[in-house]
Jmol script that loads the backbone (N, CA, C; Angstrom):
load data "model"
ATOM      1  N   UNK A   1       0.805  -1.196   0.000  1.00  0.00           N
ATOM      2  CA  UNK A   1       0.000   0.000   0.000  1.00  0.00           C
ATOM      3  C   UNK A   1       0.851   1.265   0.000  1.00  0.00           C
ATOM      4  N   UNK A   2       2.444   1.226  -0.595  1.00  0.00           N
ATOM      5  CA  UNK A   2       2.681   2.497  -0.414  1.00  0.00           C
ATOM      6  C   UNK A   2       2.421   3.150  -1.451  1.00  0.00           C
ATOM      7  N   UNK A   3       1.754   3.014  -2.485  1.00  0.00           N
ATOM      8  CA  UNK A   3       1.291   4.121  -3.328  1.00  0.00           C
ATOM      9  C   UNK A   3       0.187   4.651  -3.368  1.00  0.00           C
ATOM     10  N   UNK A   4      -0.846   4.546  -2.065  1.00  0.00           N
ATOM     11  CA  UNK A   4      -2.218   4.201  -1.656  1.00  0.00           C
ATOM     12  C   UNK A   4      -2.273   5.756  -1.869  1.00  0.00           C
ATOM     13  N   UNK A   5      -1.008   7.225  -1.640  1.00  0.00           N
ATOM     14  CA  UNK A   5      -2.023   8.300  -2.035  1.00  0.00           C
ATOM     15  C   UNK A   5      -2.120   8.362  -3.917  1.00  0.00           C
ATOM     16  N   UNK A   6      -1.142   7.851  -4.262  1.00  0.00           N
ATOM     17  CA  UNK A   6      -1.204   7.977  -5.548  1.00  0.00           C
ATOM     18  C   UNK A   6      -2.382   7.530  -6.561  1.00  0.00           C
ATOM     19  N   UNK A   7      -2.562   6.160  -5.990  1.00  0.00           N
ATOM     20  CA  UNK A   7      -3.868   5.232  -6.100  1.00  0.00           C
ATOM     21  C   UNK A   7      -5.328   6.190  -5.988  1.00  0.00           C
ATOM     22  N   UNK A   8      -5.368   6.576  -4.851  1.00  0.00           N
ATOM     23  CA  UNK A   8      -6.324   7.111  -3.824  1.00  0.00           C
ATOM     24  C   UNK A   8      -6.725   8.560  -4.639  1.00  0.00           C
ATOM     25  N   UNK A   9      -5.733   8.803  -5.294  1.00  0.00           N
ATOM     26  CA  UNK A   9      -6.143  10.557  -5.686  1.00  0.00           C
ATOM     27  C   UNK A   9      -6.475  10.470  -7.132  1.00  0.00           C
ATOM     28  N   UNK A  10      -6.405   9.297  -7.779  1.00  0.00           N
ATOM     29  CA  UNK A  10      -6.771   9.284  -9.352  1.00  0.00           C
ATOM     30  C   UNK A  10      -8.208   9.107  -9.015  1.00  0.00           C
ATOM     31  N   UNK A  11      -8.745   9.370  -9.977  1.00  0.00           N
ATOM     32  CA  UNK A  11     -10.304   9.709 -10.490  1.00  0.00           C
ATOM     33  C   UNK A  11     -10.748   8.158 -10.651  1.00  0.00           C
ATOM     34  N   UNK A  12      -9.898   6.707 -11.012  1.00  0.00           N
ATOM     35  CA  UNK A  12      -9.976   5.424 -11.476  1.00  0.00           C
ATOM     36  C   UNK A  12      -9.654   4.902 -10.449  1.00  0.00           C
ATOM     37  N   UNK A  13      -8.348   5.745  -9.833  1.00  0.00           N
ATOM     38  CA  UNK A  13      -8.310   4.267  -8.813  1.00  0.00           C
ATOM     39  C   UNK A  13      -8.700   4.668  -7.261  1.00  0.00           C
ATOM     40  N   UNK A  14      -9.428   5.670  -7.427  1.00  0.00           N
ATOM     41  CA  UNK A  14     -10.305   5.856  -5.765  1.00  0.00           C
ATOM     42  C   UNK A  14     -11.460   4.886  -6.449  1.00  0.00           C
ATOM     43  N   UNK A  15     -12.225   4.905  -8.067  1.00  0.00           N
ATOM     44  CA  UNK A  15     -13.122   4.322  -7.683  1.00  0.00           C
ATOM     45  C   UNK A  15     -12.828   2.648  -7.473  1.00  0.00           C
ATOM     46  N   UNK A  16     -11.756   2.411  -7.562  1.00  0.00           N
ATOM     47  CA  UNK A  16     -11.213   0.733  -7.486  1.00  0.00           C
ATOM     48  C   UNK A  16     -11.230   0.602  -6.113  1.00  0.00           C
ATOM     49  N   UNK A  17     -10.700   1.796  -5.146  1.00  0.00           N
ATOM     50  CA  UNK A  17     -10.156   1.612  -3.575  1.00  0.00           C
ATOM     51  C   UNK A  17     -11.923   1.673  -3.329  1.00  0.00           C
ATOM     52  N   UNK A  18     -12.697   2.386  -3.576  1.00  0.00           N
ATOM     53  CA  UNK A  18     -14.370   2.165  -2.952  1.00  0.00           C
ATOM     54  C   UNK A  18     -14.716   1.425  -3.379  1.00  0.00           C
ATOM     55  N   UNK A  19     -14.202   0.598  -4.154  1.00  0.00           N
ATOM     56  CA  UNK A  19     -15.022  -1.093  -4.445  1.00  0.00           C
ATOM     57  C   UNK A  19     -14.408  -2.222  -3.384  1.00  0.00           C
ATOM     58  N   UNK A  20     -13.205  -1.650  -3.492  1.00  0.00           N
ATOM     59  CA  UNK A  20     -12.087  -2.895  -2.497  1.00  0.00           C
ATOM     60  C   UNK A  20     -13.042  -2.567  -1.219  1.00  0.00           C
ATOM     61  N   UNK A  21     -13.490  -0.968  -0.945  1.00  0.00           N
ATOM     62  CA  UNK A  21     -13.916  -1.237   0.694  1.00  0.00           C
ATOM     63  C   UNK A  21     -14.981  -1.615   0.500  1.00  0.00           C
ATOM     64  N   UNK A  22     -16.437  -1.833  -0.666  1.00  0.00           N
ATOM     65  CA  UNK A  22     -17.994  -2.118  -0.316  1.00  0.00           C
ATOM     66  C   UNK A  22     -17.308  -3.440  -0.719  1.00  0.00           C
ATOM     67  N   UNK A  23     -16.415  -4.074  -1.415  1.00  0.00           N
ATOM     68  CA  UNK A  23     -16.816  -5.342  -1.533  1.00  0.00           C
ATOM     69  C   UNK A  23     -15.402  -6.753  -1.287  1.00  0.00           C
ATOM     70  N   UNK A  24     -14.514  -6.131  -0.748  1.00  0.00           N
ATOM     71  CA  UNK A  24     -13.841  -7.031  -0.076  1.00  0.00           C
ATOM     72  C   UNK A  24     -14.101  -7.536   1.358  1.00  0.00           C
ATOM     73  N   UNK A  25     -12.854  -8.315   1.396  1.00  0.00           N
ATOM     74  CA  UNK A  25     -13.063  -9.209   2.625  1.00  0.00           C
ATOM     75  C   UNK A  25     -13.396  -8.895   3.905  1.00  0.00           C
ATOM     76  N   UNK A  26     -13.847  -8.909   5.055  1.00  0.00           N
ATOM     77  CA  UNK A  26     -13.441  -8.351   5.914  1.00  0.00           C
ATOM     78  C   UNK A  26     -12.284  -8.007   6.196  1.00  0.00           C
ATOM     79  N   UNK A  27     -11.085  -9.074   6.618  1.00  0.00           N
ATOM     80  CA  UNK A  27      -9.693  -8.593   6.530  1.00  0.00           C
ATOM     81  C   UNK A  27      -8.856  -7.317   5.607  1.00  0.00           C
ATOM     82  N   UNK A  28      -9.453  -7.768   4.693  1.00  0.00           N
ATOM     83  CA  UNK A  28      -8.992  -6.866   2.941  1.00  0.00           C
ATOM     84  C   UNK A  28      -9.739  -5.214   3.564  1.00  0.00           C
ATOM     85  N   UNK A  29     -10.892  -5.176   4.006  1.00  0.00           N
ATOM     86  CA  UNK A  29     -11.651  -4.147   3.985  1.00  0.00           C
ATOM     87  C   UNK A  29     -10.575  -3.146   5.337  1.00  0.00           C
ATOM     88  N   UNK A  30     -10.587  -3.993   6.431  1.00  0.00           N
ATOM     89  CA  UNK A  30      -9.630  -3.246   7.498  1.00  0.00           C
ATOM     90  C   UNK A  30      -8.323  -3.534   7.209  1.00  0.00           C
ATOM     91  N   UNK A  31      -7.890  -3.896   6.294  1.00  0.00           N
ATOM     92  CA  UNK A  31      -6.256  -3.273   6.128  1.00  0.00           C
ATOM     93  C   UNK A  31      -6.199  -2.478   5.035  1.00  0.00           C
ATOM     94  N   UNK A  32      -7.150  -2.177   4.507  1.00  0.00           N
ATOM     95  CA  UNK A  32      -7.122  -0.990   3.384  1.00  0.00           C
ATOM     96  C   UNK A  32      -7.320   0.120   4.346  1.00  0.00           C
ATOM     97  N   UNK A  33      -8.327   0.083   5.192  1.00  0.00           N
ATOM     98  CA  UNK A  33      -8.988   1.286   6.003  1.00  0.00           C
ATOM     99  C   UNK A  33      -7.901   1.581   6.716  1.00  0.00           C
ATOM    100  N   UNK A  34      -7.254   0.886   7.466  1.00  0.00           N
ATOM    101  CA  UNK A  34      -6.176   1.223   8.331  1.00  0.00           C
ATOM    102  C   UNK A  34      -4.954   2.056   7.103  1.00  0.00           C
ATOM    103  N   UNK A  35      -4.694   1.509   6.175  1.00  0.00           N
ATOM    104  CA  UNK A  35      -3.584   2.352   4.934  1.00  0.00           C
ATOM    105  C   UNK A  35      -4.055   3.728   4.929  1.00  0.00           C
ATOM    106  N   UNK A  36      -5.847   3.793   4.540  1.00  0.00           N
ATOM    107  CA  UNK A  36      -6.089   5.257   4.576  1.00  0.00           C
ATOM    108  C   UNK A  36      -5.722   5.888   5.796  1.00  0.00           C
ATOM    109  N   UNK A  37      -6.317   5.359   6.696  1.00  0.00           N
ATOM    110  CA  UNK A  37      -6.772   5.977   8.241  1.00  0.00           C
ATOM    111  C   UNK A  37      -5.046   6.725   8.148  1.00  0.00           C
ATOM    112  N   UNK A  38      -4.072   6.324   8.121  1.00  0.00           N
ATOM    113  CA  UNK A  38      -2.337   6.257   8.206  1.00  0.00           C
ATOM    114  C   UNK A  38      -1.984   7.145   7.451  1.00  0.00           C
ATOM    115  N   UNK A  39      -3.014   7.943   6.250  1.00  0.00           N
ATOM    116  CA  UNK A  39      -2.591   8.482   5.320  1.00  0.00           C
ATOM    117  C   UNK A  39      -3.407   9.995   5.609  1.00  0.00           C
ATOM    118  N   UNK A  40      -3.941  10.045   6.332  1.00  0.00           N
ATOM    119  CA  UNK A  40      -5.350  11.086   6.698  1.00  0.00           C
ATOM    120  C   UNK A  40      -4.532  12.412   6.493  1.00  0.00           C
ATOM    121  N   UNK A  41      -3.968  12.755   6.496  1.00  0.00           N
ATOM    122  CA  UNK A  41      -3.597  14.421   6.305  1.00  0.00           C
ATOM    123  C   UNK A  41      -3.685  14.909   5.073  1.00  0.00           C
ATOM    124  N   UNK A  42      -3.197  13.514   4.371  1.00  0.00           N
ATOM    125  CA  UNK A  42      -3.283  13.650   3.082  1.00  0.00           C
ATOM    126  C   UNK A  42      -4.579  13.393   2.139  1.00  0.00           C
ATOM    127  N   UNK A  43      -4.605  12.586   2.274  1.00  0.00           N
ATOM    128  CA  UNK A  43      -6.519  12.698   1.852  1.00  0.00           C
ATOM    129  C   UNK A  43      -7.812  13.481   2.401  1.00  0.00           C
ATOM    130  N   UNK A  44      -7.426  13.393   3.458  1.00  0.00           N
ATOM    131  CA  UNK A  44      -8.780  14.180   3.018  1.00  0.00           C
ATOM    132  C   UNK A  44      -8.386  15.729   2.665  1.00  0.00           C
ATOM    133  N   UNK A  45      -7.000  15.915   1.869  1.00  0.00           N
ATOM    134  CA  UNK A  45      -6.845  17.530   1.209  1.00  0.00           C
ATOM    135  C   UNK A  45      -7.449  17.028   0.156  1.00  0.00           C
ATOM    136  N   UNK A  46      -7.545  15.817  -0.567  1.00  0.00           N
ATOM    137  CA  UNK A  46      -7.480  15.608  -1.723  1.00  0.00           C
ATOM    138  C   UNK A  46      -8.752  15.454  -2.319  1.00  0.00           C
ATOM    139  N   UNK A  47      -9.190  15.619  -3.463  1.00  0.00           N
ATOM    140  CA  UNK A  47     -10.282  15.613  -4.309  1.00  0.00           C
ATOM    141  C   UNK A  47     -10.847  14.261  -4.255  1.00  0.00           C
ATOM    142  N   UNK A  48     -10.128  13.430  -4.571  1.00  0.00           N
ATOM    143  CA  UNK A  48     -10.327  11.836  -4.458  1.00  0.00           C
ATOM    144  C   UNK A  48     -10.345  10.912  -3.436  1.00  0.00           C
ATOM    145  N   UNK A  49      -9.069  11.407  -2.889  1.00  0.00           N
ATOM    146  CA  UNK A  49      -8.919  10.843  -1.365  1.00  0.00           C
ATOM    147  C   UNK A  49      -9.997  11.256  -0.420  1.00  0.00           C
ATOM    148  N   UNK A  50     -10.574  12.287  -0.323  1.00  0.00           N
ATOM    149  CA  UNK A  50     -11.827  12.304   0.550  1.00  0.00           C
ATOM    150  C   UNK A  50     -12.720  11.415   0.959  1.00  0.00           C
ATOM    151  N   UNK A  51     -13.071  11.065  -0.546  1.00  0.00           N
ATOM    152  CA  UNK A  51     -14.373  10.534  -0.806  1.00  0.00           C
ATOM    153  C   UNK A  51     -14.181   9.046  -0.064  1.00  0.00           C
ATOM    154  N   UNK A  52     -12.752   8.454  -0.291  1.00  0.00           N
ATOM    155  CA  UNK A  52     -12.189   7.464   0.673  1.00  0.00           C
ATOM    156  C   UNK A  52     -12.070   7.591   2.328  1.00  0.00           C
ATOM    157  N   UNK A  53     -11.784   8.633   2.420  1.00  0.00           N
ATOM    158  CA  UNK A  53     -12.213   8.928   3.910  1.00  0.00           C
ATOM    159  C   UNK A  53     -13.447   8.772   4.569  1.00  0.00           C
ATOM    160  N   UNK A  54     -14.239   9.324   3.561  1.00  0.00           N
ATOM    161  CA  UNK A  54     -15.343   8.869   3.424  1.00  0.00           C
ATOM    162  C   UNK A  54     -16.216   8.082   4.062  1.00  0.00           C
ATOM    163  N   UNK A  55     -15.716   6.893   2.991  1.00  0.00           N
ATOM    164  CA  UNK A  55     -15.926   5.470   2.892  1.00  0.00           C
ATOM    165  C   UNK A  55     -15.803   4.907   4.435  1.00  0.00           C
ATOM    166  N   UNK A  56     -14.624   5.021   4.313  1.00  0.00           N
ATOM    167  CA  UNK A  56     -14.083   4.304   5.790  1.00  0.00           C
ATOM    168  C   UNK A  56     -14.944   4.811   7.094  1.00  0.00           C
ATOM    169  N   UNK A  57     -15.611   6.158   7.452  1.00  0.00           N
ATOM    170  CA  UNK A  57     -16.057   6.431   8.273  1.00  0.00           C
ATOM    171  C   UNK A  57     -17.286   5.397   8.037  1.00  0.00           C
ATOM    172  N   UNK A  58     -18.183   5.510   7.114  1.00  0.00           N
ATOM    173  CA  UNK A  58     -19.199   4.594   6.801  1.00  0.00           C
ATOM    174  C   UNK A  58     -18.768   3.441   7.070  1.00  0.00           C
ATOM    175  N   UNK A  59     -17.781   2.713   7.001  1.00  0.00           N
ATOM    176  CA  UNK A  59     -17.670   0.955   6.840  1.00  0.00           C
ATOM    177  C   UNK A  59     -17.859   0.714   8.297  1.00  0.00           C
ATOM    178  N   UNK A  60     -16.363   1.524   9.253  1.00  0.00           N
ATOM    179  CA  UNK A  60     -16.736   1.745  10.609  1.00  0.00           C
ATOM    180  C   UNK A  60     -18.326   1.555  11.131  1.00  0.00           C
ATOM    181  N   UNK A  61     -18.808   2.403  10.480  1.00  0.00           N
ATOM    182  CA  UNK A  61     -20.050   2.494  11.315  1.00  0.00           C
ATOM    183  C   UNK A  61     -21.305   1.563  10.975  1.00  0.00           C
ATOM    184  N   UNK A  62     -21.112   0.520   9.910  1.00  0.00           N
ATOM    185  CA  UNK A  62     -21.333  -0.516   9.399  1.00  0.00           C
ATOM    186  C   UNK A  62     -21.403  -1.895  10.372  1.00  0.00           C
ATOM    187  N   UNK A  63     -19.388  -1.499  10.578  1.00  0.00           N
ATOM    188  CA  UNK A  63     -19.082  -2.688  11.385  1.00  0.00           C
ATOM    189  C   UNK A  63     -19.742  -2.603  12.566  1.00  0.00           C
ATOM    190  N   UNK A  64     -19.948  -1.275  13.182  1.00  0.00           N
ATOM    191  CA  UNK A  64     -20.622  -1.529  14.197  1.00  0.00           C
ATOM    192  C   UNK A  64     -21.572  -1.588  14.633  1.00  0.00           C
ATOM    193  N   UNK A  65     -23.013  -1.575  13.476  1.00  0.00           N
ATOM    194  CA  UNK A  65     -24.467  -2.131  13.945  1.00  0.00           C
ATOM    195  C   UNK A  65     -24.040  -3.638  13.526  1.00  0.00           C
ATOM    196  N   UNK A  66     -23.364  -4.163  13.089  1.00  0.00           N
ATOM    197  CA  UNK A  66     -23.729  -5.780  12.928  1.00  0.00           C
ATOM    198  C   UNK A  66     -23.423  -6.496  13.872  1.00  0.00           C
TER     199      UNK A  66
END
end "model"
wireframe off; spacefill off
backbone 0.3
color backbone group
């Protein structure tokens, strides 16, 4: 994951990283979230990366009604 802001800030591959979080593994889903969470200063400046920040607040709060 070290190119996760590079990944994260394209227009293609944030929408690849919001598929990895609605539709990977559990495991897969919290070690992506944790890469963002690690990366936070930087995304959420970013146009793309936000929307991943996003995400992750939602999955969080996912994980925790189930």
């Amino acid at each position: 994951m070290v190119h996760c802001d590079r990944v994260g800030s394209d227009k293609h591959g944030c929408c690849v990283m919001q598929r990895c979080l609605e539709k990977g593994l559990f495991s897969q889903k919290i070690a992506l979230s944790e890469v963002i969470i690690s990366r936070l200063h930087y995304m959420i400046e970013d146009q793309y990366g936000n929307y991943l920040v996003q995400n992750v607040i939602k999955l969080n709060n996912q994980m925790m009604n189930e």
